[in-house]
C-alpha positions in Angstrom: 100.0 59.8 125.2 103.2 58.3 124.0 104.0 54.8 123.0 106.8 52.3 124.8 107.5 49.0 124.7 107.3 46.3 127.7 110.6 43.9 127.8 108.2 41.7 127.1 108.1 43.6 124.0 104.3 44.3 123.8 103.5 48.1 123.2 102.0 50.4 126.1 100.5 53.9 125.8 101.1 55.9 128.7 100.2 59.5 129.6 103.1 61.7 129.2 101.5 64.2 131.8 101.6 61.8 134.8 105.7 60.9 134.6 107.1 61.7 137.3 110.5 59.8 137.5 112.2 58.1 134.9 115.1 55.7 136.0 118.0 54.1 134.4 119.1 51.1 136.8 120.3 49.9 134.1 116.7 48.9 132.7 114.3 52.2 132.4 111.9 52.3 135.3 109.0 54.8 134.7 107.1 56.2 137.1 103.5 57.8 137.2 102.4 59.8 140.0 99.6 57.5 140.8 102.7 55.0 142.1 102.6 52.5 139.1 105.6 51.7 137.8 106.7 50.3 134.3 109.8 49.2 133.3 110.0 49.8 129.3 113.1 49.2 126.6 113.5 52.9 125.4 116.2 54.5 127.7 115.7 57.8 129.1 116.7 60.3 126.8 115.0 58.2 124.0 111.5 58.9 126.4 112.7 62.7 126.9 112.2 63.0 123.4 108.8 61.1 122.6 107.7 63.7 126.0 109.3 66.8 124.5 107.1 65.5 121.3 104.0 64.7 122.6 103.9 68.3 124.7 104.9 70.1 121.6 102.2 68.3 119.7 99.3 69.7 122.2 101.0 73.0 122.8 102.1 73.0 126.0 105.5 74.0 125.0 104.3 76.8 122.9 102.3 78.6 125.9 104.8 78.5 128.1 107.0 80.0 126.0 105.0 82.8 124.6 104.4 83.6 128.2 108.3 84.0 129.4 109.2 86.1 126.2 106.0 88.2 127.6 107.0 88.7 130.9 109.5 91.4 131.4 111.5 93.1 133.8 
């Protein structure tokens, strides 16, 4: 989960796992794959960075990884 903030400025948690599209126009749109969107302050490359963070903190990142540097030609 990672934490953004509503315009309204009241915090959100959202699960990292079901972003599908993030959108500048000019305020950050994020949307879940269930449909729901949220518009939030943090602007997009501030959220790819709490998601890069919140994968890396559950490993996700790490497995991935391990598994390309195993795979070989």
């Amino acid at each position: 989960m990672i934490t953004v903030t509503r315009l309204n400025g009241s915090e959100l948690m959202i699960n990292a796992l079901l972003i599908e599209l993030i959108e500048e126009t000019p305020d950050t749109i994020v949307t879940l794959t269930t449909g729901k969107k949220v518009i939030v302050k943090e602007s997009a490359s501030e959220l790819k960075q709490l998601i890069q963070s919140y994968i890396r903190s559950i490993g996700v990142l790490a497995a991935t990884q391990k598994i390309e540097q195993t795979e070989g030609p």
